[in-house]
N, C-alpha and C positions, 0 to 999 in steps of 0.2 A: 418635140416629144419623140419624135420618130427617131432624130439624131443622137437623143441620152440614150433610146432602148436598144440601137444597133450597137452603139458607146460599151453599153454596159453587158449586151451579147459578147460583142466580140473579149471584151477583160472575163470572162465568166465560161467562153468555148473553148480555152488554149488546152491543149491536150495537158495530161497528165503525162505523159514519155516525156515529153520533152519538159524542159525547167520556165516554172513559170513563179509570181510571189507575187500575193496578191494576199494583203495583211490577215486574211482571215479563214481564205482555205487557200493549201499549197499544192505546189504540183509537183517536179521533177529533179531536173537537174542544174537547169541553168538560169539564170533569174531575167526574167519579162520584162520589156518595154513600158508595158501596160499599167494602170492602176494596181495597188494591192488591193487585195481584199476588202480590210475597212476602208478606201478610200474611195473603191468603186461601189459601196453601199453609204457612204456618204453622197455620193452624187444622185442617190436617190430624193433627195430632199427638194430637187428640181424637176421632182416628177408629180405635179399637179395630184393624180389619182393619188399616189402616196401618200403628201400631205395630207388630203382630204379623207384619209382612210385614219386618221389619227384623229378624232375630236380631242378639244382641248380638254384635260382631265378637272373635276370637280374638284371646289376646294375643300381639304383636307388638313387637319390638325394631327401629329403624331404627340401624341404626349408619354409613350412609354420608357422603359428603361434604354438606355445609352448614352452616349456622349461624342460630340464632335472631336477628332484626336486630328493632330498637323504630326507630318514625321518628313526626315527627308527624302529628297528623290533624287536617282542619278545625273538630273543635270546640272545640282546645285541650286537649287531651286525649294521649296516647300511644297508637299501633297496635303491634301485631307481626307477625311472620311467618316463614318459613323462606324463605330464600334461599342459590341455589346461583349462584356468580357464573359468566358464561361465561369460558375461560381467556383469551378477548384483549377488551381494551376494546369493549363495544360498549353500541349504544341501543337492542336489540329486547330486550321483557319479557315474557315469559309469566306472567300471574296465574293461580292454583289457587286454585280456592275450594272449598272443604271440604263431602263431605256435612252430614247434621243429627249427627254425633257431633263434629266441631269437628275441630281439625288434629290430629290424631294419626299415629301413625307410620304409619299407612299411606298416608297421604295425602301424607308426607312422601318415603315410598316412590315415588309416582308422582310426586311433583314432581324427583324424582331419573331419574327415568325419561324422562321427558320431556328435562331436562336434559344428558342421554346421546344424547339421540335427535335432538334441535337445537341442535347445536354453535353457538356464537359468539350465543348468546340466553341472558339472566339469566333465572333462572325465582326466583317467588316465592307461597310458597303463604300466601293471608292466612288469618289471623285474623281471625273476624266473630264467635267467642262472647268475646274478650277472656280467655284464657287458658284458659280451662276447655273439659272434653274429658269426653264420655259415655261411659261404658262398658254401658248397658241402657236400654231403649228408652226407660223413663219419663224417665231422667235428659235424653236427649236432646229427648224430647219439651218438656220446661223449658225445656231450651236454646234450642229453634227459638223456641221462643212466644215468648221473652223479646227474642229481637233487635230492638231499636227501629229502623225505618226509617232514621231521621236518622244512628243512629251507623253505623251498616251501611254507609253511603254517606260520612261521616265518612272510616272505614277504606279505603276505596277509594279514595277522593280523595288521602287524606294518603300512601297507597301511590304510587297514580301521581308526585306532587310529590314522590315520595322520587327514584322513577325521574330525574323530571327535564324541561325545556319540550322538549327535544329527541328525547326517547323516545318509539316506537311500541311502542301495546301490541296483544296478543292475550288474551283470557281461555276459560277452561275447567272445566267446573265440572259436578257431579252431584249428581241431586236437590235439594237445596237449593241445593245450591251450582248447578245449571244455572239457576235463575231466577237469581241473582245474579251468574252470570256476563255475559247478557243488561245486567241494570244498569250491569254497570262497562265495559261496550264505549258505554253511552250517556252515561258519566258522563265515559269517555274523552274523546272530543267528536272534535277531527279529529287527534288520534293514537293512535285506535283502529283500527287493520286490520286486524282479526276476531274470531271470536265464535265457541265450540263451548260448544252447554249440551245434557249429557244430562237424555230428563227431565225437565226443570225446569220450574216456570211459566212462559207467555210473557207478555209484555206486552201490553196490549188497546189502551194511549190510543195511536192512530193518528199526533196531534200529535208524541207522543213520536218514535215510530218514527223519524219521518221525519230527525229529528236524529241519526240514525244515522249513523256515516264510513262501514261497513265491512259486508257482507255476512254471513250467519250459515248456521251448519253445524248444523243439528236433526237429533239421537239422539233419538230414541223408540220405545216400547214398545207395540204394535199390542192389547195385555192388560192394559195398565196402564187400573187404575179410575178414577185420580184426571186426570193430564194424558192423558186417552183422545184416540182419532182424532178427536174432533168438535172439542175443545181444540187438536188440532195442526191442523186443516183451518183452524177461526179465526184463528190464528197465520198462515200463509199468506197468507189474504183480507187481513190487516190490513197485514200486508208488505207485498203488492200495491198496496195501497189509500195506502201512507206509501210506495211507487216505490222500495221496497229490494229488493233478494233474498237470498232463502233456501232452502237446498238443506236438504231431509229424506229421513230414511233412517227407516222404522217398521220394525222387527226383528217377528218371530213370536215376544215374548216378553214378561215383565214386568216391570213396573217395579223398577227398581236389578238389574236381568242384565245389568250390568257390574260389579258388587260384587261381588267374591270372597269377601264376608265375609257375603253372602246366600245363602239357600237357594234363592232363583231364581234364581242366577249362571250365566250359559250358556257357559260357556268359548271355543265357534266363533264368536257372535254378539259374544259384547262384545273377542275380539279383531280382530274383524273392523270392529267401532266402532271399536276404535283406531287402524288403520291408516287409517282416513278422516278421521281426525279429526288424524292425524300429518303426510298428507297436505296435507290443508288448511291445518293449521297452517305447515309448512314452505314451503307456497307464498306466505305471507302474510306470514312472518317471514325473508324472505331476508337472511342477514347479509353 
């Protein structure tokens, strides 16, 4: 335990001056030894407290409008996802990326949500375990570890080019899925116009940053062990430092209290996330 926290200090303390790449917050100039981003928040899942901070989520049936769609992906390969088209022609896309239990119906749930809530915008919630879906912590725990950088980004890419050269995207994403949302607003390139990650890892390499189109909306958890205030204060600096901005909001709670399917779910707090986060969203994806 003591050897992942020192592990996952030292990939998490590399200065912002200098170049570090860590998939999910970036740093400077020259790219790091160390884990990226998502892959040193993947190694959370060998951290006992963590897993146990996830109860396994209740079973849930999604019976609303959508459909499973396959498109390709940069590797040559096939992606999926759940997409709810908007009812009139348009070019605004909201990406959902999935906590560490993969797309299941409740994530399917909120991408229907969202859906409801920003008329005249596609929404599409990816697939990043390639089919499979946890139902207990360990299972999930497999799943995060297993995501290989390259297809993760893969999926994201071949998403977008499903979208299309004329589509603006926005993505949105918790816990796991908040560092990977980060990703795919950098992966967007310049039709990305915005960025909501609960949560999530941020990106450290600076360089990175600054290839950023689009501004970003940080949920966090002022009790959270793992992305704590000194990780989201970093976040900040390095933002500054790549002449982007980012607006944070630290709740008085912890991490994943916005999961209903958690026993630190705060009901005032994470619907009080959403409407900032709906907020943002709407003023970014005006159709």
């Amino acid at each position: 335990m003591k050897k992942l926290l020192l592990l996952l200090a030292a990939a998490l303390s590399l200065g912002p001056a200098t170049a570090q790449t860590t998939p999910t917050v970036l740093s400077c100039c020259a790219r790091p030894a160390g884990p990226s981003a998502t892959e040193a928040f993947a190694m959370l899942a060998t951290d006992k407290d963590f897993s146990g901070g996830h109860d396994a989520p209740l079973p849930y049936s999604y019976e609303g409008d959508g459909q499973m769609i396959t498109f390709k992906t940069t590797d040559g390969q096939t992606g999926h996802g759940f997409e709810i088209k908007s009812a009139k022609p348009s070019n605004k896309y909201l990406f959902v990326i999935h906590e560490w239990w993969g797309l299941n119906d409740y994530i399917k749930k909120e991408a229907a949500t969202y859906a409801q809530e920003l008329p005249g915008v596609n929404v599409i919630a990816l697939d990043l375990y390639d089919g499979q879906v946890a139902t207990t912590p360990e299972e999930a725990g497999k799943l995060m570890q297993g995501v290989k950088t390259e297809r993760a980004q893969a999926i994201i890419k071949g998403a977008q080019l499903y979208a299309g050269p004329k589509a603006q995207f926005a993505s949105i994403g918790w816990c796991f899925g908040g560092g990977w949302s980060l990703q795919s607003a950098l992966l967007g390139g310049k039709q990305t116009v915005g960025c909501v990650m609960y949560y999530g890892m941020p990106e450290k390499d600076v360089a990175k940053l600054k290839t950023l189109n689009s501004d970003v909306l940080g949920l966090f958890a002022e009790q959270d062990k793992w992305i704590n205030p000194e990780v989201v204060k970093q976040f900040e600096k390095d933002m500054a430092a790549a002449g982007k901005k980012v607006a944070v909001k630290e709740y008085p709670a912890d991490h994943a209290f916005a999961n209903p399917s958690n026993p630190k779910f705060n009901r005032e707090l994470a619907a009080d996330a959403h409407q900032r986060a709906l907020a943002y969203l709407k003023a970014r994806l005006k159709a």
